[in-house]
MDTraj code that builds the backbone (N, CA, C; nanometers):
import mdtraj as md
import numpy as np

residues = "UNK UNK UNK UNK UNK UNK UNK UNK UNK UNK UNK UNK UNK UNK UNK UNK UNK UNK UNK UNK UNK UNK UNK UNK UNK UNK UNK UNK UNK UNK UNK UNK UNK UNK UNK UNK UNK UNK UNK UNK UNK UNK UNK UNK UNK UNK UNK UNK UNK UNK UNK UNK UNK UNK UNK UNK UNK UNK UNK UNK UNK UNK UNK UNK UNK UNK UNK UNK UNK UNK UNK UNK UNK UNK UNK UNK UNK UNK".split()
xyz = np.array([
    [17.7449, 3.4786, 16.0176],
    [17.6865, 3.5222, 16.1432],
    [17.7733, 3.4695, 16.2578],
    [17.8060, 3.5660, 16.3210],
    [17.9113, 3.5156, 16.4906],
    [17.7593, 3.5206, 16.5992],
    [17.7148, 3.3839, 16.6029],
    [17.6101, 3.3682, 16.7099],
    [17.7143, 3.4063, 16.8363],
    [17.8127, 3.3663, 16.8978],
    [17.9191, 3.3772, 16.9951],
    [17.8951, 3.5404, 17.0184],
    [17.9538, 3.5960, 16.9508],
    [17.9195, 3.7225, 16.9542],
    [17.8556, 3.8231, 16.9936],
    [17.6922, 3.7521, 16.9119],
    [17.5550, 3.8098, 16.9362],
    [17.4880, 3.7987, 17.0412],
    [17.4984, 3.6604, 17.0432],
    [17.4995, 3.6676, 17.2414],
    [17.5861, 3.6873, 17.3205],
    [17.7021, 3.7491, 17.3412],
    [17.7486, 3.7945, 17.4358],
    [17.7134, 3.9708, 17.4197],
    [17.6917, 3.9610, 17.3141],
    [17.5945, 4.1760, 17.2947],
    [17.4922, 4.1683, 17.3964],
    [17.3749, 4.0937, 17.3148],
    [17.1918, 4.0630, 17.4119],
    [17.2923, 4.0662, 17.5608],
    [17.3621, 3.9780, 17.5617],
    [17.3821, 3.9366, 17.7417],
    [17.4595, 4.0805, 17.8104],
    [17.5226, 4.0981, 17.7251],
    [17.6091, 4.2306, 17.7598],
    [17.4750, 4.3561, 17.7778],
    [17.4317, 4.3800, 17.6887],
    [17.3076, 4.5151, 17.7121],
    [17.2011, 4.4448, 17.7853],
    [17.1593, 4.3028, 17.8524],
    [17.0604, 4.2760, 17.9002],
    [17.1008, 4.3394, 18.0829],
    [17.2279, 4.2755, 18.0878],
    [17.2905, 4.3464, 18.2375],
    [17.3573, 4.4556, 18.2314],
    [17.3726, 4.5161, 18.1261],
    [17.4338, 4.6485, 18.1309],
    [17.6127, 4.6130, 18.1822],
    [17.6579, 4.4926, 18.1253],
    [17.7972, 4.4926, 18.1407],
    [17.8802, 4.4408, 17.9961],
    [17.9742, 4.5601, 18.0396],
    [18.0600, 4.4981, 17.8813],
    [18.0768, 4.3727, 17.8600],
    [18.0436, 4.2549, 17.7355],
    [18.0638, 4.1786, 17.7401],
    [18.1827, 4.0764, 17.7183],
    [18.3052, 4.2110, 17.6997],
    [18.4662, 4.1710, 17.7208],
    [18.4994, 4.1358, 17.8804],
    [18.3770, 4.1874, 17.9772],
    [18.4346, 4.1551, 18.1358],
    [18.3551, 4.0612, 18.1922],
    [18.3012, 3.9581, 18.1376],
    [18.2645, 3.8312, 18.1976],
    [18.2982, 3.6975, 18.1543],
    [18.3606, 3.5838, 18.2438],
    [18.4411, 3.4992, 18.2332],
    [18.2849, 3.3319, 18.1470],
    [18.2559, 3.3482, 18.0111],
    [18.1746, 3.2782, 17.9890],
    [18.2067, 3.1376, 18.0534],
    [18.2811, 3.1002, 18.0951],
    [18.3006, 2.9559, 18.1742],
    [18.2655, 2.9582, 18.3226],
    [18.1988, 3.0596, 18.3505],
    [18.1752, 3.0781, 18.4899],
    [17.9868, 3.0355, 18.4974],
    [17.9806, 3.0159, 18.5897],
    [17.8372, 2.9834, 18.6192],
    [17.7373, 3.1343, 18.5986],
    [17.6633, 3.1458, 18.5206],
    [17.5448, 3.1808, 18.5609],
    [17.5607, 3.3297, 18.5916],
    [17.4890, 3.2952, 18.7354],
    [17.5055, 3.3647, 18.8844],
    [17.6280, 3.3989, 18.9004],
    [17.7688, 3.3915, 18.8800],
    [17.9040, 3.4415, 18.9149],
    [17.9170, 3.5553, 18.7923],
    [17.9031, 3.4455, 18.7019],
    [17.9439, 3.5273, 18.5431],
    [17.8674, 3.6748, 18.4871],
    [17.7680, 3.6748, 18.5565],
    [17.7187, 3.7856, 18.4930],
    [17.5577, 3.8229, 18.5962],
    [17.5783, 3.7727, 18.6998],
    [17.4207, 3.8371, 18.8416],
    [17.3273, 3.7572, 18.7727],
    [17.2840, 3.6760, 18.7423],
    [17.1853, 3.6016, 18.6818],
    [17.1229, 3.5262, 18.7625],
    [16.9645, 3.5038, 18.7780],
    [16.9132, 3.3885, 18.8775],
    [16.8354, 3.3128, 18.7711],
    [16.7851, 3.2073, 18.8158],
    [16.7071, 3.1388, 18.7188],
    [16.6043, 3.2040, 18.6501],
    [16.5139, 3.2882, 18.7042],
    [16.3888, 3.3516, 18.6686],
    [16.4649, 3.4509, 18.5537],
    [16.5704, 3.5500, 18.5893],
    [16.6622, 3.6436, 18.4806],
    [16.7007, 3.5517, 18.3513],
    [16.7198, 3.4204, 18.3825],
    [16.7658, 3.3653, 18.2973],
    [16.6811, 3.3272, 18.1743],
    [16.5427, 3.2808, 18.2241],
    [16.4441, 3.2752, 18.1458],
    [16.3881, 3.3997, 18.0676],
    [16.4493, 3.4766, 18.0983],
    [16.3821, 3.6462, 18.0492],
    [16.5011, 3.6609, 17.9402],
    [16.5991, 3.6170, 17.9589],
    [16.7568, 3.6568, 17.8651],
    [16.6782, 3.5366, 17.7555],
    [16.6869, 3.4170, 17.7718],
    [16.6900, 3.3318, 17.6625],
    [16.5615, 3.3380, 17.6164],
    [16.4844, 3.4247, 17.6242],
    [16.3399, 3.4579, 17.5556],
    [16.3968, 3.5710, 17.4846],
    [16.4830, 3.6678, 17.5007],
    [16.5300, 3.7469, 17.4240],
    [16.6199, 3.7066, 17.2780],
    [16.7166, 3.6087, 17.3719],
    [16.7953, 3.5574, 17.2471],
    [16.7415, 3.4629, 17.1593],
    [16.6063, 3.3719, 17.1869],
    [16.5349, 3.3329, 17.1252],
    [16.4342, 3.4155, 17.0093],
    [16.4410, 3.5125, 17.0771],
    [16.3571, 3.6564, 16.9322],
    [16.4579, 3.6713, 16.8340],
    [16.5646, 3.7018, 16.9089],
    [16.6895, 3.7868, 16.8284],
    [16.6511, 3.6631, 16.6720],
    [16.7258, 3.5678, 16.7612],
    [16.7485, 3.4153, 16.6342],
    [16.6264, 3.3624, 16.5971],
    [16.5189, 3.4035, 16.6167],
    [16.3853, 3.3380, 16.5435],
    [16.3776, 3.2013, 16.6207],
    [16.4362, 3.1145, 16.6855],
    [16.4724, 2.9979, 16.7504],
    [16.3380, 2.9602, 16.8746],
    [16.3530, 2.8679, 16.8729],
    [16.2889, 2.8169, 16.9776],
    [16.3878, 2.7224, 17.0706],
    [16.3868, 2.7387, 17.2127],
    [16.4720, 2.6513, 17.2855],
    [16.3718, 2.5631, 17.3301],
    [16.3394, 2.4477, 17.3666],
    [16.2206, 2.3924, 17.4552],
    [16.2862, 2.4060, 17.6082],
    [16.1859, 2.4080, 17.7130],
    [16.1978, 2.4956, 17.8692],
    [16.2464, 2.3426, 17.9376],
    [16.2988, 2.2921, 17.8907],
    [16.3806, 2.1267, 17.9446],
    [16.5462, 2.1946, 17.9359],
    [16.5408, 2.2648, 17.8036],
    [16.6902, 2.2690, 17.8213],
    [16.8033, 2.3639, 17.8698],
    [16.6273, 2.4815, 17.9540],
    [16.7417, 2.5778, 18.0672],
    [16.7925, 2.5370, 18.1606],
    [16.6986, 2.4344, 18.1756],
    [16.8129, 2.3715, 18.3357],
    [16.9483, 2.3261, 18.2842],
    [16.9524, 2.2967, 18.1814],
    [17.1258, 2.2771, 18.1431],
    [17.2060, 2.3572, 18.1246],
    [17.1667, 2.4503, 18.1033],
    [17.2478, 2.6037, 18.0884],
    [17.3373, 2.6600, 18.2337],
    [17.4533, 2.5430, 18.2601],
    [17.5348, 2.6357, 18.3782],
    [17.6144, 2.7557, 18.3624],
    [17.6879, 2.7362, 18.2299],
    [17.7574, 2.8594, 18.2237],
    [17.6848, 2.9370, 18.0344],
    [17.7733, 3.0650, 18.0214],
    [17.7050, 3.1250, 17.8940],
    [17.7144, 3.0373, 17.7718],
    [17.9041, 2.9622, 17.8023],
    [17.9434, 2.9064, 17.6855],
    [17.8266, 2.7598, 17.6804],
    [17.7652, 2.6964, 17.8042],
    [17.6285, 2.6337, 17.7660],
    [17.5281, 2.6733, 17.6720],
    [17.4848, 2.8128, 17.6952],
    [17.3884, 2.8849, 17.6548],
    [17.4393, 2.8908, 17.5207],
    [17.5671, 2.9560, 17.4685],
    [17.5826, 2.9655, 17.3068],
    [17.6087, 2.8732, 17.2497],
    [17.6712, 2.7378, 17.2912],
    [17.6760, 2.5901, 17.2062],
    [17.5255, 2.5716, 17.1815],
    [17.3884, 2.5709, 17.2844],
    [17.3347, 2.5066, 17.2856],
    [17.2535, 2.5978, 17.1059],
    [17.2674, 2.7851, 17.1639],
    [17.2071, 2.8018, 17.0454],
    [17.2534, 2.8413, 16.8758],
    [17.4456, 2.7851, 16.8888],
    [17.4322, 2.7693, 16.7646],
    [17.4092, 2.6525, 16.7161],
    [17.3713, 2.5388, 16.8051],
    [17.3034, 2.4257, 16.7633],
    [17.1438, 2.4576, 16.7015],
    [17.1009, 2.5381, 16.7025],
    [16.9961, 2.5406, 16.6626],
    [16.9784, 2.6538, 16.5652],
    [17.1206, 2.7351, 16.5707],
    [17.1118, 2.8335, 16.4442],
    [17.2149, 2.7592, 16.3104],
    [17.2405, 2.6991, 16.3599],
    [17.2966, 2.5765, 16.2040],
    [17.2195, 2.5157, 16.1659],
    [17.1198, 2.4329, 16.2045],
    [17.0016, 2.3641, 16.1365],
    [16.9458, 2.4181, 16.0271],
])
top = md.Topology()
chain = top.add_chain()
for i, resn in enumerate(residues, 1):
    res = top.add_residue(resn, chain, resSeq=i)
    for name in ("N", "CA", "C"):
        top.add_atom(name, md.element.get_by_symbol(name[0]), res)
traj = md.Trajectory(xyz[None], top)
């Protein structure tokens, strides 16, 4: 399984942008129009996709995507 991947698809069809044209080291909000509230709606998605649970402590750590996919193939290796 390429979790890397899979979430840059969800993130790619969640904003309707290819996910070859956003810089995952970019924040957020630069990288791909995201506000906090969008953000919570994406990682409830990618949390279905992966069966996963994130606990709501560890979106505030999520600055950029490559945050977002370390944090959840940490929890799709377990």
């Amino acid at each position: 399984m390429d979790v890397r991947k899979e979430i840059l698809e969800i993130i790619g069809d969640y904003v309707e942008i290819d996910a070859e044209n956003f810089d995952t080291s970019a924040s957020f909000k630069f990288a791909v129009g995201l506000d906090s509230f969008a953000l919570m709606s994406l990682v409830g998605a990618i949390e279905e996709h992966f069966e996963i649970s994130i606990p709501n402590e560890k979106l505030h750590t999520f600055k950029t995507v490559d945050d977002l996919i370390a944090c959840v193939e940490g929890y799709v290796q377990k």
